[in-house]
Structures are given as structure tokens and as C-alpha cells.
N, C-alpha and C positions, 0 to 999 in steps of 0.2 A: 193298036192304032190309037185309042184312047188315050191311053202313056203318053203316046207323042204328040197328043192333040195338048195333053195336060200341061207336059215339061213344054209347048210351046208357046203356051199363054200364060205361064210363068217369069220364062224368060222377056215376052213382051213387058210383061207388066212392070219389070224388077227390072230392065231399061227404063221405061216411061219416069220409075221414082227416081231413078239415079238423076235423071237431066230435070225432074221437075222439082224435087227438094233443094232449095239454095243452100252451098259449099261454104260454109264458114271457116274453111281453113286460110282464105286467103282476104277475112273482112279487114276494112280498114274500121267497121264501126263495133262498139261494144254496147251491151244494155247490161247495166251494174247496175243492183237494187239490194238493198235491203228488206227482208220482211220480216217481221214480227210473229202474225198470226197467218200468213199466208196468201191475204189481199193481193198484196204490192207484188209477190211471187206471179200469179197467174197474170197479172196485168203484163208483167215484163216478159215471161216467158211467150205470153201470146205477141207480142212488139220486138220480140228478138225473130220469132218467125216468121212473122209479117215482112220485114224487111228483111231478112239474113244477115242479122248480126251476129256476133259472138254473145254468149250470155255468161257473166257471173254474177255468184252469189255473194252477197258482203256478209259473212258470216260472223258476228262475234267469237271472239277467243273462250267467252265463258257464256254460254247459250243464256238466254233470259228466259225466267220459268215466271208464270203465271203470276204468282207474288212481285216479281220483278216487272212486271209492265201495271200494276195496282195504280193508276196516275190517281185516284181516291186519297191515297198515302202516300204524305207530305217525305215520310222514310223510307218507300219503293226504289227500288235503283235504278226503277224509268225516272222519275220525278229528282231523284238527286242529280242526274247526270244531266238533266234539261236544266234544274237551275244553276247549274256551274257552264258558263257559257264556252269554257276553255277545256271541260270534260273531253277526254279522250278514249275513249273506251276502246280496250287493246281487239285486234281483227285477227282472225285465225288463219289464211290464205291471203294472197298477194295474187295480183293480176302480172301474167308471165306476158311479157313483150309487150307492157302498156306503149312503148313509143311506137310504136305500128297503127295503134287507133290515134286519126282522124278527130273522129266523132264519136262521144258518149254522152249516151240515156245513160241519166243514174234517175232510179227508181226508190221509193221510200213512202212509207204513211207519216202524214201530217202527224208531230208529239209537238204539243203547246204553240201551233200556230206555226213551226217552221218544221225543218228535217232531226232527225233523232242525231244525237253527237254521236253514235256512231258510224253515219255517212261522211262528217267533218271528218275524224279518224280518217276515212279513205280518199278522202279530197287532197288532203296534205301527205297523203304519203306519197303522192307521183308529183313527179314535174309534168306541170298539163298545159306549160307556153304554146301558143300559137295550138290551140286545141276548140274543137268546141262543145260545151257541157249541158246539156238539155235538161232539167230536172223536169219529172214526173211523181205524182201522188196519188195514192187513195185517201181519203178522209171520209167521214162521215158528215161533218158539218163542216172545214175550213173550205173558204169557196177557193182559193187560188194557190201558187207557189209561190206567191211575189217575195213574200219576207224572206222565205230561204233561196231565192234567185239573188235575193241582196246578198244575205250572208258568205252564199256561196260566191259570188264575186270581189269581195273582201278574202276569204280564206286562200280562192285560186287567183291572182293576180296577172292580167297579161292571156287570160281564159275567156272566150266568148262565152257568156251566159245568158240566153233568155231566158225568160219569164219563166217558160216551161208550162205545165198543165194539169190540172187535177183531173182523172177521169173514175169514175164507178167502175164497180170490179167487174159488170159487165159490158163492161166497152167490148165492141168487135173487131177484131184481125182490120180489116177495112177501115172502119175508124181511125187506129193507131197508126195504120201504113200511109194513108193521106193526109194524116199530121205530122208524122215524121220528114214526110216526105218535102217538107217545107226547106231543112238541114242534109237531109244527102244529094 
């Protein structure tokens, strides 16, 4: 009798997740970020669940190691790629059926004031006509997104771009789904 008590509040429960975890197989919205040291990662992952977007990762083709983000060193391959404003740094994965999103969060930590060239990289590799593009950030000291809200509506032309928003890495689920919530 136990068993069937047990398998029967199993079975409730494992309904209750199926209908109460949101189905990203059929989003029309994405959250694409980039992260570095991991920041920007849980920000976005908490804001893809929040809302039930799809989430990917913008992953470099040649991972950046610790020397590589050194912005101290004028010859770091963070610091060369920020000063080449046309820097394209190659991406390891592609987003499969970007014309089906809508609406994307793209995620990134502030490098010198705007988004890292290799967000640009993923900006220009889709056609994102009649799209709308939300930038989000971690920083520790840049208060806003504005300069890469500009950039980025120069690279995607014909893209709605706001402003978008910087938040600390412990912003809450709640937080991000009533900011979001302004665009879906």
C-alpha cells in the first residue's frame, strides 16, 4: 500500500512539473549572451527561465583563458579586440532557426564601456530585420548599456533596439521577468 501511496505522489508531482515548467520548444523569444567569467551566464540563465525563452550560449571558437581577458595588457587579446572596433572574433555555434525568434535578450559584460566584439560577431551573422534586440549587462562599474544600444543599432539596421539594462549578478527571476516584460 505504501508503493501505491508512493508511485502516486510521484506521478502527481511529475504532472504538476510538466505543466508548471515553461516549454521552450515552441518560444518565439531567445536570451543569447555571452560570458566571460560566468556573471552574464547566471543572469541570463535566470531571464531565460523567468520568462520561457530559449537560451544560448555565444560561445567563442577559441575559448579566452585568463591572460586573454588581462584588459591591464595593452597586448591581451581582450584589450586588442576592444581596440579594433571592426574586430570580429570567430563564434563556435550558430543559433539554429534564428527566423522564428521574435524577440532577443542578448546578454554580455560591459569590456571598455560597450559589449565585447564578440557579441558584434553574433549580431552580424543573422538577418534580424523587423526583430527586436534588448541588450542586457553585468559590470561592475559601467552604469548603463547606452553606448552598446548605439553600436548595436548601427551594426543591426532596421532592428529595434532599446537601451536595454545593466543588472548585478544578483538580480531576481522577478526582477528580470518584470523587465522583460515591457517587450513580450
Amino acid at each position: 500500500m505504501k508503493k501505491l501511496i508512493l508511485l502516486a505522489i510521484i506521478l502527481v508531482v511529475g504532472i504538476c512539473l510538466f505543466f508548471l515548467i515553461p516549454s521552450h520548444k515552441n518560444s518565439n523569444t531567445l536570451v543569447a549572451y555571452f560570458s566571460a567569467t560566468g556573471n552574464t551566464k547566471a543572469v541570463a540563465e535566470r531571464l531565460a527561465t523567468a520568462i520561457g525563452a530559449d537560451l544560448f550560449e555565444i560561445k567563442p571558437e577559441q575559448l579566452y583563458t585568463t591572460e586573454d581577458l588581462n584588459w591591464r595588457d595593452d597586448k591581451s587579446r581582450s584589450s586588442v579586440e576592444m581596440a579594433n572596433k571592426d574586430s570580429r572574433p570567430a563564434i563556435a555555434d550558430k543559433v539554429t532557426g534564428m527566423e522564428k525568434y521574435k524577440t532577443i535578450f542578448i546578454g554580455f559584460p560591459i569590456w571598455w564601456g560597450r559589449e565585447p566584439s564578440i557579441v558584434d560577431t553574433f549580431v552580424t551573422s543573422y538577418d534580424l530585420v523587423d526583430k527586436t534586440m534588448i541588450p542586457f549587462a553585468t559590470s561592475g562599474s559601467t552604469p548603463s548599456t547606452e553606448e552598446a544600444a548605439i553600436r548595436l543599432r548601427l551594426l543591426a539596421p532596421n532592428t529595434s533596439v532599446p537601451n536595454g539594462a545593466r543588472f548585478p549578478v544578483d538580480v531576481t527571476a522577478e526582477e528580470l521577468k518584470t523587465w522583460a516584460g515591457e517587450w513580450l
